[in-house]
C-alpha positions as CSV (number, residue, x, y, z in Angstrom):
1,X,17.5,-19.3,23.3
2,X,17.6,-20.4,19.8
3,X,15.5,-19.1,16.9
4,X,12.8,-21.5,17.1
5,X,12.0,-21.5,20.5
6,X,12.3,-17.0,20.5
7,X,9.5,-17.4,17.7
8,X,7.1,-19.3,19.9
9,X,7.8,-17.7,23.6
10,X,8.2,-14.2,22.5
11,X,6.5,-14.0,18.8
12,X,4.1,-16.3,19.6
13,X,4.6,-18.7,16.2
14,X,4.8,-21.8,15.5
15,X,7.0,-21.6,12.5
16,X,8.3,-18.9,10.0
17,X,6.7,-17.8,7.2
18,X,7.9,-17.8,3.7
19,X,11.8,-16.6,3.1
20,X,11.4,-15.6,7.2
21,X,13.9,-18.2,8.0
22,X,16.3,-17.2,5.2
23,X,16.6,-13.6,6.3
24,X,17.2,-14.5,9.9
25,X,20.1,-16.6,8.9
26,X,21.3,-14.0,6.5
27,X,21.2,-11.9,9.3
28,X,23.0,-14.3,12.1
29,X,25.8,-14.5,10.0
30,X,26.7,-11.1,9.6
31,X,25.9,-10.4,5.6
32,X,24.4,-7.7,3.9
33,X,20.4,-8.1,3.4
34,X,18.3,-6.8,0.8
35,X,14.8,-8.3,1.1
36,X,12.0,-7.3,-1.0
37,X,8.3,-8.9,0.8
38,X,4.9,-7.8,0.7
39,X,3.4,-5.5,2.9
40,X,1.9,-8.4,5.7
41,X,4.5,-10.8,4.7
42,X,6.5,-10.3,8.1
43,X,9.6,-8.3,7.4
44,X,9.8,-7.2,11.2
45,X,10.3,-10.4,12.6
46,X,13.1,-10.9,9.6
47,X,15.6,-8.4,12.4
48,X,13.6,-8.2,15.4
49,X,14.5,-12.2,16.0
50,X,18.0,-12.3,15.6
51,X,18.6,-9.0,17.4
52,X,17.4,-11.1,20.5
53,X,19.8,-13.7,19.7
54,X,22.9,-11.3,19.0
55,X,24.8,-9.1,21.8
56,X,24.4,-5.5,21.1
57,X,22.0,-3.2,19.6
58,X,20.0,-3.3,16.9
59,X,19.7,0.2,15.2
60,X,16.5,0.6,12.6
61,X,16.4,3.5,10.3
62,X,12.5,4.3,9.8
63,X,10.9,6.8,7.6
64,X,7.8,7.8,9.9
65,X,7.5,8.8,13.6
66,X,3.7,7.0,13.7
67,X,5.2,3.8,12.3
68,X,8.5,3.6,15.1
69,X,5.8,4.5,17.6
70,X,3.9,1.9,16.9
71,X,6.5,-0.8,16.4
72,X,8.3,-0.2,19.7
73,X,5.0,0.1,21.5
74,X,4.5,-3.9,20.3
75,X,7.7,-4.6,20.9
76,X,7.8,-3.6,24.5
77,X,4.6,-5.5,24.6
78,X,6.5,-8.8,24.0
79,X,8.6,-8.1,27.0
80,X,11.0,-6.6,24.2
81,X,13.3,-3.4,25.5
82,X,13.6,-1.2,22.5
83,X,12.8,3.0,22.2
84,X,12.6,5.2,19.5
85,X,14.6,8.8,19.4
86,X,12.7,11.6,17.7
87,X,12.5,15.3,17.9
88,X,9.1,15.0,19.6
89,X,10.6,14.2,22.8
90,X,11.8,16.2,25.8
91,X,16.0,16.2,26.2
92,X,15.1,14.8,29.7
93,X,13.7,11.8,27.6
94,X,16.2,11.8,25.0
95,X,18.9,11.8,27.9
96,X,16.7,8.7,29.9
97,X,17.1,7.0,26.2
98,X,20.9,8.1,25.7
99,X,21.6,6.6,29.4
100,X,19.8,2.7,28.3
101,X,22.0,2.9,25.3
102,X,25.0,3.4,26.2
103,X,24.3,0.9,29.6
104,X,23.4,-2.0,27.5
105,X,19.7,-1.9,28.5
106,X,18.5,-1.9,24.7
107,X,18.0,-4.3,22.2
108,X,16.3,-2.3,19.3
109,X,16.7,1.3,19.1
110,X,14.9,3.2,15.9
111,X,15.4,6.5,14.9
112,X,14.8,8.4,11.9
113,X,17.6,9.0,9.0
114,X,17.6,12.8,10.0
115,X,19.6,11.9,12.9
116,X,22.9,11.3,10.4
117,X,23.3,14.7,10.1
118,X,24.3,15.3,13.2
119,X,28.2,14.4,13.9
120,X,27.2,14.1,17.5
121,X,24.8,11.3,17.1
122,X,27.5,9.0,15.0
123,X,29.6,9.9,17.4
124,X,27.1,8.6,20.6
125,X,26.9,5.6,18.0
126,X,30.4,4.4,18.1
127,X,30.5,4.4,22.0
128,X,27.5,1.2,21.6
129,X,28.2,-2.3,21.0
130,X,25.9,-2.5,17.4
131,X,25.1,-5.7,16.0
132,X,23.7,-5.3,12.6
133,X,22.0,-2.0,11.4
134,X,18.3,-2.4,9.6
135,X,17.1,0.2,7.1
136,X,13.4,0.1,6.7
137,X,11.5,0.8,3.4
138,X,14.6,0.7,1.9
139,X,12.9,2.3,-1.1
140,X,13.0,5.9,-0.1
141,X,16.7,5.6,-0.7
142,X,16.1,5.5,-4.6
143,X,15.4,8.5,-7.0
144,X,14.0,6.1,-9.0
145,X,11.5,4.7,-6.8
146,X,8.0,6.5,-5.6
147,X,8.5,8.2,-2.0
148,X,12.5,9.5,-2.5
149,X,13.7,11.1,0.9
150,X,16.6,12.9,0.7
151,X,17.8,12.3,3.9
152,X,18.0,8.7,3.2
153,X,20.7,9.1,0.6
154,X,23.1,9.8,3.4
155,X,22.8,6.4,4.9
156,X,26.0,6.0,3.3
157,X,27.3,6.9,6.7
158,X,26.5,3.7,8.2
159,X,28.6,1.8,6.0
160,X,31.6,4.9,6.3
161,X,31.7,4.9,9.8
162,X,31.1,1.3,10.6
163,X,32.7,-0.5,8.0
164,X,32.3,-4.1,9.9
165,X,28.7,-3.8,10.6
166,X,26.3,-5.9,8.7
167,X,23.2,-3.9,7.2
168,X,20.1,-5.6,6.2
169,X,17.9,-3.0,3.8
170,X,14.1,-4.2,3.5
171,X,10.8,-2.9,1.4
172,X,7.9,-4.4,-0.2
173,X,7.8,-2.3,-3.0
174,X,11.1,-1.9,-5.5
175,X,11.9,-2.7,-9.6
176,X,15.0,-4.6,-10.1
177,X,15.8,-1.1,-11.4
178,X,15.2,0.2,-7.6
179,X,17.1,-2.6,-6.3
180,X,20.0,-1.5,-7.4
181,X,20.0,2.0,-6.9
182,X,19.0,0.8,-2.8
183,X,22.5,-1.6,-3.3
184,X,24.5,1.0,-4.7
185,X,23.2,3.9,-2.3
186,X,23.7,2.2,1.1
187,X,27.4,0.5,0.3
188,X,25.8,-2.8,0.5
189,X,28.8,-5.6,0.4
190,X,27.0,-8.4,-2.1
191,X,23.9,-8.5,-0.7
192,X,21.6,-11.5,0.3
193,X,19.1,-10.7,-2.1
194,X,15.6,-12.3,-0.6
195,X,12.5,-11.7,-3.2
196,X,9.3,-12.7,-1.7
197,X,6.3,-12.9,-3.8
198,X,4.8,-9.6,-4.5
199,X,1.0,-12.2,-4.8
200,X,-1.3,-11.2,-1.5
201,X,-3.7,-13.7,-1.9
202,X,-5.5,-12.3,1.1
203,X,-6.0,-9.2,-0.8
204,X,-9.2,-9.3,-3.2
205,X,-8.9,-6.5,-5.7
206,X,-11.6,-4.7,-7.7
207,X,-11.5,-1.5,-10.2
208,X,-14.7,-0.1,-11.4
209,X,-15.3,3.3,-13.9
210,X,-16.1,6.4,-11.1
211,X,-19.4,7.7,-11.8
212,X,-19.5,11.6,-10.8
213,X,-17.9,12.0,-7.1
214,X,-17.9,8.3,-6.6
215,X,-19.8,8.9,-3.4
216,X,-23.1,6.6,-4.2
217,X,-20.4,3.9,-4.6
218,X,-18.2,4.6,-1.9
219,X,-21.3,4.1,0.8
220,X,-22.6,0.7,-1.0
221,X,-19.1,-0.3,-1.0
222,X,-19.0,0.4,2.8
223,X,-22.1,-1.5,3.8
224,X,-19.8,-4.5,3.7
225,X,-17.4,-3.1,6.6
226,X,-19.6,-1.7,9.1
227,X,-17.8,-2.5,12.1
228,X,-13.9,-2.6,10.4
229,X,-11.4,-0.5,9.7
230,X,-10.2,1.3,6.1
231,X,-8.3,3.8,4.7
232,X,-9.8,6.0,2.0
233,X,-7.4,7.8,-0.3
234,X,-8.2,10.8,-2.2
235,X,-6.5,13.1,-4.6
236,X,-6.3,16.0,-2.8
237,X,-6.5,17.8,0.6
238,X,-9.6,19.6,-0.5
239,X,-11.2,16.2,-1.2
240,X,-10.0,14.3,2.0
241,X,-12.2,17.0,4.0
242,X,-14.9,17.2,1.6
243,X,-15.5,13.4,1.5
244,X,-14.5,12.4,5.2
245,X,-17.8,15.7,6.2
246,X,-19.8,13.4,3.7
247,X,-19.2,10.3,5.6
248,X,-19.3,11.6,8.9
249,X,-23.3,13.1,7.6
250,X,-23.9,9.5,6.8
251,X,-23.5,7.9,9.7
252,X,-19.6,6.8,9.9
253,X,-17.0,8.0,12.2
254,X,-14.3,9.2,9.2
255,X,-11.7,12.2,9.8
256,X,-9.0,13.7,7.3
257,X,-5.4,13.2,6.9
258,X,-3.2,15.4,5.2
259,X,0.1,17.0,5.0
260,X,-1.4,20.3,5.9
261,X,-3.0,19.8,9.0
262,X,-1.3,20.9,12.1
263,X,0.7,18.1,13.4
264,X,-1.2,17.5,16.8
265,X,-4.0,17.3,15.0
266,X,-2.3,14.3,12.5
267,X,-1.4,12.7,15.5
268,X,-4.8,12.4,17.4
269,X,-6.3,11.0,14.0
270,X,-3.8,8.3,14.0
271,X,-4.3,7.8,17.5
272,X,-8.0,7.3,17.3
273,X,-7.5,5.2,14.4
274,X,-5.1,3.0,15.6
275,X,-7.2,2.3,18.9
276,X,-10.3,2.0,16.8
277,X,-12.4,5.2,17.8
278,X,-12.7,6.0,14.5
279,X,-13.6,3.8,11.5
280,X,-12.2,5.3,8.6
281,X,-9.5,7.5,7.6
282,X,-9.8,9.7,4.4
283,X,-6.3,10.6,3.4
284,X,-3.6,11.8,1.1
285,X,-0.7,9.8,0.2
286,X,1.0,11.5,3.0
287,X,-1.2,8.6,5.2
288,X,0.7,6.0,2.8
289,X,3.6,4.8,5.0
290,X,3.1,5.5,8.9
291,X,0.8,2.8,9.8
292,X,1.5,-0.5,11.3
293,X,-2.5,-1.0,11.9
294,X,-3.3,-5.0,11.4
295,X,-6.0,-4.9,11.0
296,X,-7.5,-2.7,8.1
297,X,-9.9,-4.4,6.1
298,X,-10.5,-2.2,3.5
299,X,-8.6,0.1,1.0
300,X,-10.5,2.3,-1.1
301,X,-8.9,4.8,-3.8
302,X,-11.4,7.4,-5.1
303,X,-9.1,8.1,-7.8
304,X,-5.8,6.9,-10.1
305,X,-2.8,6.4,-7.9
306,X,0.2,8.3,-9.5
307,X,2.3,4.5,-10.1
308,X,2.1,1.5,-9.6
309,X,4.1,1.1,-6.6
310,X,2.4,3.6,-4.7
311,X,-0.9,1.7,-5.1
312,X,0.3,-1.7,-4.3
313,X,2.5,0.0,-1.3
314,X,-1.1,1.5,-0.3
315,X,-3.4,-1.4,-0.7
316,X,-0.7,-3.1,1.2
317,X,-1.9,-1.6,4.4
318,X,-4.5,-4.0,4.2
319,X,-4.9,-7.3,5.9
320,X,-1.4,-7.1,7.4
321,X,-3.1,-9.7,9.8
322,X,-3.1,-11.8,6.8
323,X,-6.9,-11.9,6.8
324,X,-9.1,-11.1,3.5
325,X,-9.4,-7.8,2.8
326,X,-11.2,-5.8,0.1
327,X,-9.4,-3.2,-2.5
328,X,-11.7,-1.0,-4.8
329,X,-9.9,1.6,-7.2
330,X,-12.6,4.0,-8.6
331,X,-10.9,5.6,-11.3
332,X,-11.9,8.0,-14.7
333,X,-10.2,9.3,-17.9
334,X,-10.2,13.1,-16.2
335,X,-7.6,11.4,-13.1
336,X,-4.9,11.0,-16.2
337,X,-5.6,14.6,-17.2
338,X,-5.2,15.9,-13.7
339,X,-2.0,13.2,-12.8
340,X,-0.6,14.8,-16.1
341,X,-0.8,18.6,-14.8
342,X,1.2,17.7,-12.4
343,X,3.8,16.0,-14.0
344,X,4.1,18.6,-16.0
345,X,4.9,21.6,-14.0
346,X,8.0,19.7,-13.6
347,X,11.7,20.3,-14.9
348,X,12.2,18.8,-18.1
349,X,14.4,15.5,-17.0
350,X,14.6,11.6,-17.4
351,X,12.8,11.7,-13.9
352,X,9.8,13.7,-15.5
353,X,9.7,10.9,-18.6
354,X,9.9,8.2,-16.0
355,X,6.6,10.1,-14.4
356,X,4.8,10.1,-17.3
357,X,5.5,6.4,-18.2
358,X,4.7,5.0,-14.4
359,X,1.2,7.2,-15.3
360,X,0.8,5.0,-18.5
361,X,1.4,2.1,-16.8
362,X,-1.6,2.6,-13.9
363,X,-3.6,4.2,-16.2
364,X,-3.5,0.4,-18.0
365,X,-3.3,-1.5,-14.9
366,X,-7.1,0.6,-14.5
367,X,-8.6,-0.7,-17.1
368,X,-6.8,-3.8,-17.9
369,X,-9.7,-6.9,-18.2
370,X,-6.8,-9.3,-17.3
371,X,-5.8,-10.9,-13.9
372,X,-5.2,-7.5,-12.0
373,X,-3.1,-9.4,-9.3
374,X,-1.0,-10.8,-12.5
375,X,-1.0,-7.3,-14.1
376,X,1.1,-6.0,-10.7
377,X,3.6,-9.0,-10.3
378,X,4.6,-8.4,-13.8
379,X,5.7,-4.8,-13.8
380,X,7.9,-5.9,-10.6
381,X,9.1,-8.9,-12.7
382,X,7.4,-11.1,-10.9
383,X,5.6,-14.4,-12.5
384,X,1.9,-15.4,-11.7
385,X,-0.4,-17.6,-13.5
386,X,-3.8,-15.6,-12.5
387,X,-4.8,-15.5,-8.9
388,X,-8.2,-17.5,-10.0
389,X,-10.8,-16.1,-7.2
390,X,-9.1,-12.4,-6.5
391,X,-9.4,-9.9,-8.4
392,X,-13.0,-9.0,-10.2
393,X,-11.5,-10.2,-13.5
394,X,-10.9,-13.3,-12.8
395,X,-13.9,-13.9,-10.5
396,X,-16.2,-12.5,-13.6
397,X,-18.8,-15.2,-14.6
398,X,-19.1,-14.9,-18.4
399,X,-18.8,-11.4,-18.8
400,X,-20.9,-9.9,-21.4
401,X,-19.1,-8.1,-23.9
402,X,-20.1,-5.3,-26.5
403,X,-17.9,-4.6,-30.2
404,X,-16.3,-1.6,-30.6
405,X,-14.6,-1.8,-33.9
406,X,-17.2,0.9,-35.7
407,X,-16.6,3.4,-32.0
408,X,-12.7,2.5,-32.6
409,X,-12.2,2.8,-35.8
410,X,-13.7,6.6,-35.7
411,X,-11.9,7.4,-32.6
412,X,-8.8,6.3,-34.6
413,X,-9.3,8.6,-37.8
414,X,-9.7,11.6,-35.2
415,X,-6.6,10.9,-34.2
416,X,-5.0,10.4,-37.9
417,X,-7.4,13.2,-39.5
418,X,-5.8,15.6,-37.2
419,X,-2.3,14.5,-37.7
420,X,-1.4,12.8,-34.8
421,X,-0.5,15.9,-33.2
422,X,-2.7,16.4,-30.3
423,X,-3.9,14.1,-27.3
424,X,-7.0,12.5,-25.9
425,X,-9.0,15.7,-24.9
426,X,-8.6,17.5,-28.2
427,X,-9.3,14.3,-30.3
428,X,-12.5,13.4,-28.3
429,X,-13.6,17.2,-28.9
430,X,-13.2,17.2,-32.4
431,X,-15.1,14.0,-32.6
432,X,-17.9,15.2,-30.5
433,X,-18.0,18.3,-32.5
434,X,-16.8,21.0,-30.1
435,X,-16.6,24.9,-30.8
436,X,-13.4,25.5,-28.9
437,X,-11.3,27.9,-30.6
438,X,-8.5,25.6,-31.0
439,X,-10.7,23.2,-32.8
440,X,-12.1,26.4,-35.0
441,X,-8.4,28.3,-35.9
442,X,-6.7,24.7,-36.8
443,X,-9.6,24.5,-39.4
444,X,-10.8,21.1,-37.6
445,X,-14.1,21.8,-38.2
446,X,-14.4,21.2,-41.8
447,X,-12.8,17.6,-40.9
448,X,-15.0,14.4,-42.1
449,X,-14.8,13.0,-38.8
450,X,-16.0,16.4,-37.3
451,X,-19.0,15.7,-34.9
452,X,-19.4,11.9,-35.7
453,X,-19.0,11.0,-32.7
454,X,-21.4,13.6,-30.8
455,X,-24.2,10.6,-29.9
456,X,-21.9,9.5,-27.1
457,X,-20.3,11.2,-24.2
458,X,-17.3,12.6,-23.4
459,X,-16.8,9.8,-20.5
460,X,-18.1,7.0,-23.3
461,X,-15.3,8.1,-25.6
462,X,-12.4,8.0,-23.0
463,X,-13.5,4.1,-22.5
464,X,-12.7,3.7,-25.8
465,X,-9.8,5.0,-25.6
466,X,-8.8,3.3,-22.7
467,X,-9.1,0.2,-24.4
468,X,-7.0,1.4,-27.5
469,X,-4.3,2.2,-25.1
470,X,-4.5,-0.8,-23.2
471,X,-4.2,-2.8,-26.4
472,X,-1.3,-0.7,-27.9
473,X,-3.2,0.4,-30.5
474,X,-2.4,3.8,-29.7
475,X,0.4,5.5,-27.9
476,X,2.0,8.7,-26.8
477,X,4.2,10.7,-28.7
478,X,6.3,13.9,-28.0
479,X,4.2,16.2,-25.9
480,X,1.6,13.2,-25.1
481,X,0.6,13.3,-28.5
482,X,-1.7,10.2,-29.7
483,X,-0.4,8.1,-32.4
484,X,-1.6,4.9,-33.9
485,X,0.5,2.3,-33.6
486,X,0.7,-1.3,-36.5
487,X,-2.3,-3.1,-34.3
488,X,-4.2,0.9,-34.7
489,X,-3.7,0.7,-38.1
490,X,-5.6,-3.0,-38.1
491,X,-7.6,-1.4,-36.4
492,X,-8.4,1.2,-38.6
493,X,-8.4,-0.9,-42.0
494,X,-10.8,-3.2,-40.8
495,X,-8.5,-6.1,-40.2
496,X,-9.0,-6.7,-36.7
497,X,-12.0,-6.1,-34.5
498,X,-12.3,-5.0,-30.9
499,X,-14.5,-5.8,-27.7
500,X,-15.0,-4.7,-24.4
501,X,-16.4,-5.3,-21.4
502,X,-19.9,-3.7,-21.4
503,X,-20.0,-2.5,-17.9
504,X,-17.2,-0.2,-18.6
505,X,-19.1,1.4,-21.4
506,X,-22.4,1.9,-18.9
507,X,-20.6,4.5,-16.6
508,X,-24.2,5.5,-14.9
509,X,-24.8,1.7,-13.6
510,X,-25.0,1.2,-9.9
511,X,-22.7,-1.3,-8.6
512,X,-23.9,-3.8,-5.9
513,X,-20.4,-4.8,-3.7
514,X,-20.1,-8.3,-2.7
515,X,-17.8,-8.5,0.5
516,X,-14.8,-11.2,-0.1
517,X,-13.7,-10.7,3.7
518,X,-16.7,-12.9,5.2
519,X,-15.0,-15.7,7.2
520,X,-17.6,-18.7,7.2
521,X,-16.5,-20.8,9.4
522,X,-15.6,-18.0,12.0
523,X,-18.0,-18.3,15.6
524,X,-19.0,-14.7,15.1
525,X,-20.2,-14.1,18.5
526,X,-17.6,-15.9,20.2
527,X,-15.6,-13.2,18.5
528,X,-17.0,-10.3,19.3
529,X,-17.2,-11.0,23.2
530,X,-13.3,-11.9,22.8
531,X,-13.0,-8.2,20.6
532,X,-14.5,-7.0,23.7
533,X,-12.5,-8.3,26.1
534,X,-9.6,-6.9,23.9
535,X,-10.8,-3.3,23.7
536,X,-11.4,-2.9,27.3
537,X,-8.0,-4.3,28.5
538,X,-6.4,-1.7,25.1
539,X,-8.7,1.0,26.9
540,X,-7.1,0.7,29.8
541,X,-3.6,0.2,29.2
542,X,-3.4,3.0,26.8
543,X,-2.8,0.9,23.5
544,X,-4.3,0.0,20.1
545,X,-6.1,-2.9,20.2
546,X,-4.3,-5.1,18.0
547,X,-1.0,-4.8,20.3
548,X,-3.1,-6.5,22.7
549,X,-3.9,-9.9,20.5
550,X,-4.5,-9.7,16.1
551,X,-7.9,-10.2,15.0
552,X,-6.6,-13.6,13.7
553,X,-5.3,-14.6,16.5
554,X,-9.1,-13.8,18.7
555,X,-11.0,-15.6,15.4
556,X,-8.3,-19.1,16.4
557,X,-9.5,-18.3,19.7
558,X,-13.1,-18.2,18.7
559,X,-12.7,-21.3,17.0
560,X,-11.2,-23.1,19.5
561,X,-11.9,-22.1,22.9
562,X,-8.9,-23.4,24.4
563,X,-9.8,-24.6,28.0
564,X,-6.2,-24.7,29.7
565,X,-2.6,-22.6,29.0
566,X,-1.0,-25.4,26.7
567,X,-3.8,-25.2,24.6
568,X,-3.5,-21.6,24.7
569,X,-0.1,-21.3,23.4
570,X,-0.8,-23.4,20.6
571,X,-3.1,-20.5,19.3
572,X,-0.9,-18.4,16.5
573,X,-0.1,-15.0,17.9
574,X,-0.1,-16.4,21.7
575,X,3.5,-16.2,23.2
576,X,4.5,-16.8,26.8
577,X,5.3,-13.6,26.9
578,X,1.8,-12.6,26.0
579,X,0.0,-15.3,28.0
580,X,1.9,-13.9,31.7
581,X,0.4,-10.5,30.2
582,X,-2.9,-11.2,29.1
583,X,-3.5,-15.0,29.1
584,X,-5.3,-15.7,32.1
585,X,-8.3,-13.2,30.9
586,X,-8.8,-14.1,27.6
587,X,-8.7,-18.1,28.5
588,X,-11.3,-17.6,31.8
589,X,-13.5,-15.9,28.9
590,X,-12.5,-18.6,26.4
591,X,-14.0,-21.5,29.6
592,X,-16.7,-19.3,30.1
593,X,-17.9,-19.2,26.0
594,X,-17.6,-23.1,26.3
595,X,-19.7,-24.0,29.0
């Protein structure tokens, strides 16, 4: 078959997607692929397409058990023969798997980069016809990206032991500077390089100040998603527990995920999530990666992410469907602090710098008041106007605004009146007149700016500061010193004056959520009977229900109501692979909700 007529019987679409098409090709004719696309934007189809179109096997290197699972589980639903080798399986398994490999029963085989270790397993390798290998979120191979993984600096391997073999590396999250490092790591031979846009206009992102726990805003947030999914992320273990025992009390099915729970216990919260038993999952980052779960609707963050790319990798578990979805980041000046005690238990090293700097950069991206979508292309050297309607800066209707210069200008002569020697926590002190001894034995107390600043709070101060930052009117120094930088000093002289956004400096207002996922022209109950439909036949088969159809595939269906099997298969996400499966069901239901 050729490549347009795989996408519609076994994928189910009518045409590529953006750069898709490009990557296939790439791919077909045997080069070396490094593609960099949003999370959503399709990367799987990018090698799963022209594997079927090549003789051989198709071997993917994947970072996460859960996320192989759940790729070969949808594969096999598209009348695909592919399985996964892991250490969770029985030898008699392993051997049932060894046995379709070497017979030519396979088309996609995934594993995890552990497996190179092993001599014997290069060696079981180079007895089967491979066609291309794929190395998937490509990232982890970097030191200088976010989730490093040791084992996936000896990938090497591939490219030592089968020198003829194309590799295609993809990721949706890496800096030129990361992009290299994956080239340079894996051998690549001049590279396809294929940059989607790192844009998700289906994404609709909103920060907002934390005010105590967050948990008053969390639930009005979640009045919006009563019957979806979301992933919750918190800072730390202690917190995933506390909150997801808070959420259960209120009404919503909500478990923990973390690195330290036993692993069967991981595994049967992912598996209720992914078949929808539960709503919500409150997790570390250790959640970030292993899901392939369409349809999420919601990302929360209950506090600053540690970079940049870890929070757009996370938020990119969102709408993978391609449907609006909702982001919220509920951040605070004390999530720096704590980020920073981290960072600095480590070895001194360009690595630890390079920590500190990607903190910076969030902690702007937090309270930045420009186009947050914008802010997030540009540090991946990306280019966007403003995303116009998605993000809440640039869906703001004439936001009220409130001068700081006075606030600023004191803030800044704590910081020079003390010598430029300390950071944020002992400059807000001394302004707010603290007795901590440091404050007392450095003689700070006899200071003119001493307790000027006392009328305002400790959390009204670090708003202020916030902004400075975010202008440049102050930065770090040696030992995350403050210093005043030439637009501080402007600043400070009366030369230039400062606004912000009120809201930020009113961190005890409640915050009424307005849901951007609300599809208009959607026949809601159509829908639901068709989501029902779709959970009972998942029920039964074993499988999450989005293997089954995507929720934007049932809403075309709602929509439409096709009446006979061509107008079936022109519904996106309806193969002929699908229909023989599941066809018949969904269009007698689809006749009935017509008549």
């Amino acid at each position: 078959m050729q490549k347009y007529e795989i996408l519609k019987t076994v994928f189910g679409h009518d045409k590529f997607r953006s750069f898709q098409e490009e990557a296939v090709d790439s791919i077909l004719h045997q080069e070396d692929v490094l593609m960099i696309l949003p999370t959503g934007g399709g990367k799987s189809l990018c090698y799963q397409l022209p594997s079927l179109m090549m003789p051989g096997v198709t071997v993917v290197v994947s970072p996460l058990l859960a996320l192989m699972h759940d790729q070969v589980m949808a594969l096999k639903a598209n009348g695909i023969k592919a399985e996964m080798m892991s250490s969770m399986q029985t030898r008699e398994e392993l051997d049932l798997i060894r046995y379709d490999l070497l017979s030519g029963e396979l088309k996609l085989l995934y594993i995890a980069p552990e497996r190179f270790s092993a001599p014997s397993f290069l060696d079981l390798l180079k007895q089967v016809p491979i066609n291309f290998f794929v190395i998937d979120e490509a990232h982890c191979v970097s030191e200088w990206g976010h989730e490093f993984r040791e084992d996936y600096r000896k990938l090497h391997l591939l490219r030592e032991n089968f020198p003829s073999i194309g590799i295609a590396a993809f990721t949706a999250t890496a800096t030129p500077k990361v992009q290299t490092d994956i080239s340079q790591a894996l051998l690549l031979n001049s590279p396809k390089e294929i940059r989607g846009k790192i844009f998700r206009e289906n994404l609709h992102i909103s920060v907002e100040p934390r005010i105590k726990d967050g948990k008053s805003q969390l639930l009005e947030f979640l009045k919006n998603f009563k019957d979806d999914s979301g992933i919750i992320y918190a800072f730390s273990r202690k917190q995933t527990e506390s909150l997801a025992e808070f959420l259960q009390k209120q009404g919503v099915k909500a478990l923990p995920f973390h690195a330290g729970l036993p692993n069967h216990v991981k595994q049967e919260t992912f598996r209720k999530f992914v078949h929808d038993e539960i709503q919500v999952v409150v997790a570390t980052i250790a959640f970030g990666m292993g899901i392939d779960k369409s349809n999420i609707r919601f990302v929360v963050h209950m506090s600053l992410p540690k970079t940049i790319e870890n929070y757009y990798q996370e938020i990119g578990r969102a709408g993978r469907d391609g449907l609006d979805s909702e982001v919220l980041l509920l951040s605070s000046g004390s999530d720096m602090m704590m980020q920073r005690e981290f960072i600095e238990q480590l070895e001194e090293s360009p690595y630890k710098q390079n920590a500190f700097n990607k903190l910076e950069l969030i902690s702007r991206y937090a309270s930045a008041e420009a186009c947050r979508h914008q802010y997030i292309a540009s540090y991946f050297e990306d280019e966007l106007e403003d995303c116009e309607t998605k993000c809440d800066n640039c869906t703001a209707q004439e936001v009220e605004k409130t001068d700081i210069s006075i606030h600023s200008q004191k803030l800044l002569s704590s910081v020079y009146r003390t010598g430029q020697r300390f950071g944020q926590s002992y400059v807000i002190d001394v302004l707010r007149g603290s007795t901590v001894e440091k404050i007392l034995d450095n003689g700070h107390d006899s200071l003119s700016v001493y307790g000027i600043g006392k009328d305002k709070s400790k959390a009204y101060w670090e708003r202020i500061m916030e902004r400075l930052m975010e202008l440049g009117a102050l930065k770090r120094g040696e030992f995350r010193a403050l210093m005043i930088d030439t637009i501080g000093m402007q600043i400070l002289k009366k030369e230039l004056s400062i606004e912000i956004k009120t809201e930020r400096l009113n961190v005890k207002a409640k915050k009424e959520y307005k849901s951007h996922t609300q599809d208009l022209d959607l026949n809601t109950e159509d829908f639901e009977s068709l989501r029902a439909l779709r959970a009972e036949i998942a029920k039964k088969e074993g499988k999450p229900a989005y293997i089954v159809f995507g929720d934007k595939t049932l809403k075309e269906m709602a929509n439409h109501l096709p009446q006979d099997k061509e107008q079936m298969l022109n519904i996106n996400g309806v193969g002929e692979v699908k229909f023989e499966r599941y066809g018949e069901k969904f269009l007698n239901m689809c006749i009935e909700l017509k008549t």
